[in-house]
C-alpha positions, 0 to 999 in steps of 0.5 A: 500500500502507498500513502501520500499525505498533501497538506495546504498551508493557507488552508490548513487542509490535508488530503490522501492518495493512497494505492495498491502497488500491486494493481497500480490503482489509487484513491484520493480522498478530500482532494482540494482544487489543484488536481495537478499535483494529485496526478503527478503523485500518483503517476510518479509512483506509477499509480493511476487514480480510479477512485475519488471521495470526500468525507463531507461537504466542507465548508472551509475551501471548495472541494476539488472532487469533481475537478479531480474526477473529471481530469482522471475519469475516476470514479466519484463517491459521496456521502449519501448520509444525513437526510434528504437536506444533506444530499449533494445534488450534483451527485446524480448527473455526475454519476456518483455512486452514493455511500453509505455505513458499511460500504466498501470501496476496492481499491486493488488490495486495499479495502475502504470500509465507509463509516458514517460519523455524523456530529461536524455535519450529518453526513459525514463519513469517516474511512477506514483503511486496510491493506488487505495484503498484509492485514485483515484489520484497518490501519488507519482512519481518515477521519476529515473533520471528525477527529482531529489530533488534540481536538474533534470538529466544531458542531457549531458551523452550520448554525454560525457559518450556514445559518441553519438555526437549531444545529449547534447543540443538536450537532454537538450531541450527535458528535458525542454519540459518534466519539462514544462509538468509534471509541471502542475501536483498537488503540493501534488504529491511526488518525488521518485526519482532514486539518492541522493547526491554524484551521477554522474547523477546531479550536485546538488542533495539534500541528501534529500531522497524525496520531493513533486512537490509542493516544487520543483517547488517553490526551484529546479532551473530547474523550476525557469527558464522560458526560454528554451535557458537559461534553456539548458545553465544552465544545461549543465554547470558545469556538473562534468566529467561522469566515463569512466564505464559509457558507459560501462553500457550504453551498457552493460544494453541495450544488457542485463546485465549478471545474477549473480545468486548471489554474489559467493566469490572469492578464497583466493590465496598465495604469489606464485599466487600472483607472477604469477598475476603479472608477467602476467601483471594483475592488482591487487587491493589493498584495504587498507587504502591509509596510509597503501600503502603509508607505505609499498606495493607490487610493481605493485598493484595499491590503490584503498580503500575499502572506500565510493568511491570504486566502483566510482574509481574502475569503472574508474581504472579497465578495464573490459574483463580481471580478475583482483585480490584483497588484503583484507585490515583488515576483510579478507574475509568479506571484500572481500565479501563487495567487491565483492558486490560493483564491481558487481553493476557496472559489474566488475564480474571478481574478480578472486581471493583474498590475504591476506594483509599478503602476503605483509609480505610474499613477503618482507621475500621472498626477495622481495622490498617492494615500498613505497610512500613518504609523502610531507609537503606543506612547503617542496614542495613550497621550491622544486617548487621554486627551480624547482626540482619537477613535480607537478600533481594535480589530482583534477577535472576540477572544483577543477583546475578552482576554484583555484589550485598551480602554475606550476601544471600540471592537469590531473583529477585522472580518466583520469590518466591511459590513460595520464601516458606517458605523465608525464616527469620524469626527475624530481620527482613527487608529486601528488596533490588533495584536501585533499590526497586521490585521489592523493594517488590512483594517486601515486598508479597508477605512482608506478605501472607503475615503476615510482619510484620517487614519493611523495604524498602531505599530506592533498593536496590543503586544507593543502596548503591553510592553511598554508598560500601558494598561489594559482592561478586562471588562466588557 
């Protein structure tokens, strides 16, 4: 048996290819939409992809199971567990056979023996895996968002995420029940889960990329509780705030996420459309460092950098059903590829055009303002808070504000910006304020580009506050 684990960072997303060496066929389970390197995996190993499946329908980056079916004319499965509401309604004119507990899948010698484990959602599936040439027993399961190491899946995403109201608690019993049963299973059996650290589907997942249930059992808190009320309660607490994109894929991967075919580059542009673009209104990224666009910017963009949490802020801050455009930061076109790549796993397709970061200089010689965004010292916005002269914006997450935060601010947690911008007084100018700079400066981003011009940045955030000896608060 071969096995091969991808792991997408801006995502923190894990997919598996495994096959029988002997039959020279394979499976990929949870593919995401680069179905490129799937393919080159496996024919590296001399492996051909016959079997494509998933263990439910995500909500955290558009599924790249058809896209991966339709490039290797594999065989598609999905889940047809939950109930008339939680069924995949490409899955007919697809051809998808539909699975369900107790289903087996062949894949030469290696068995996938289909578990359904309901709880992060109700059709969810857990696979187990045996290589029936050496063994009778499972090796491992890949459990998606069920169990991951050190934490299981969130049961509160399709109340908080999709909307669908009475879920939350319903779905955090269900879970229990679904733990309870897979508990009695071999301590050796190994965990392959769906996501690693930094994801949104838990709220303490180990950067550990696997485990055995043996281990999880004796450390994951999910098992250490005995009681099903006070299991409910603990992992529906302190569940960091799901992406608004979320529901977006909720839906978009149950109605069928479209086929790419590929990633396709988008045209490099010049000044003059950068001019029309704005002018229509359209938002433009700009993807270079936040220093960068703090020191000079083309008014109207917004800053979003191409860094680790790219695609986490671009699902939040750039609206879908609309093209959008980008300016490359250093790399030029290679970095818009990277781009390109990564708005793809969350169903930003529209991309309709790239500038080089040069059109800034170009836009300045044409006469253009160029805006910049003013960096503030802790010690110069504590004087300014004390005399009352600035509004104070903390972008930080709930947990972030709850922990402690500076007194006066206002919190409104960044992914939640765009949508609370004319709620902001602006008689005073504004400093916008989050743990160490980052998100703030996103935060300045959006504020300029909606023509607030007296805006500032605090330099390091709250962790350069606290170091320089300056209070917080806890209340509220």
């Amino acid at each position: 048996m071969f096995v091969k684990r991808f792991f997408e960072p801006g995502l923190a997303q894990a997919s598996y290819l495994i096959g029988c060496s002997a039959c020279r066929e394979a499976i990929v389970i949870d593919p995401n939409r680069d179905a490129a390197q799937y393919v080159e995996a496996a024919s590296a190993e001399g492996l051909r992809i016959k079997h494509v499946t998933e263990t439910h329908i995500h909500a955290d980056y558009l599924s790249g199971s058809r896209e991966l079916a339709k490039a290797t004319g594999a065989k598609l499965y999905l889940s047809g567990e939950g109930g008339a509401d939680w069924q995949y309604a490409f899955a007919s004119a697809d051809g998808a056979t539909v699975l369900h507990e107790g289903d087996r899948i062949a894949v030469g010698n290696v068995r996938i023996d289909v578990l359904h484990t309901p709880g992060h959602t109700p059709e969810h599936l857990t696979f187990l895996v045996t290589d029936g040439a050496v063994a009778t027993e499972p090796i491992a399961a890949v459990t998606g968002d069920f169990i991951f190491v050190g934490d299981v899946g969130r049961p509160d995403l399709l109340e908080r995420a999709a909307n669908i109201k009475g879920t939350m608690e319903a779905g955090a019993r269900v879970l229990f029940q679904s733990l309870r049963r897979f508990a009695d299973r071999p301590d050796w059996l190994q965990i392959w889960p769906g996501h690693g650290a930094g994801s949104a589907c838990g709220k303490g997942i180990s950067a550990i990329p696997q485990s055995t249930l043996g281990y999880e059992r004796r450390f994951n808190w999910a098992f250490q509780v005995q009681g099903e009320d006070e299991f409910v309660a603990s992992v529906l607490a302190g569940q960091p705030d799901p992406p608004k994109y979320f529901a977006k894929m909720k839906q978009l991967n149950r109605e069928g996420p479209a086929i790419l075919g590929g990633f396709r580059s988008p045209a490099r542009l010049d000044r003059g459309a950068l001019d029309r673009a704005l002018s229509a209104r359209a938002v433009v990224v700009d993807l270079r460092r936040t220093t960068e666009y703090a020191v000079a910017h083309v008014p109207g963009t917004i800053s979003i950098p191409l860094d680790a949490s790219f695609t986490n802020w671009a699902g939040w801050l750039v609206p879908y059903g609309a093209d959008f455009y980008v300016i490359a930061p250093d790399g030029g076109a290679a970095a818009v590829d990277r781009a390109v790549r990564d708005l793809a796993m969350i169903g930003l397709d529209r991309v309709a055009g790239w500038f080089d970061a040069s059109v800034i200089d170009e836009w300045a010689a044409a006469g253009g303002h160029l805006g910049s965004v003013p960096q503030i010292t802790p010690a110069d916005l504590s004087a300014s808070l004390s005399h009352d002269a600035v509004t104070l914006l903390d972008v930080r997450n709930d947990n972030e504000w709850v922990g402690g935060h500076i007194a006066g601010a206002r919190h409104i947690p960044l992914g939640h910006l765009t949508d609370a911008l004319d709620s902001i007084p602006r008689t005073r100018p504004i400093v916008v304020q989050c743990a160490a700079g980052s998100r703030s400066s996103i935060g300045a981003s959006l504020l300029r580009a909606r023509g607030v011009e007296r805006v500032a940045n605090l330099t390091g955030g709250i962790a350069e506050w606290r170091r320089a000896g300056l209070p917080t608060v806890t209340d509220g």
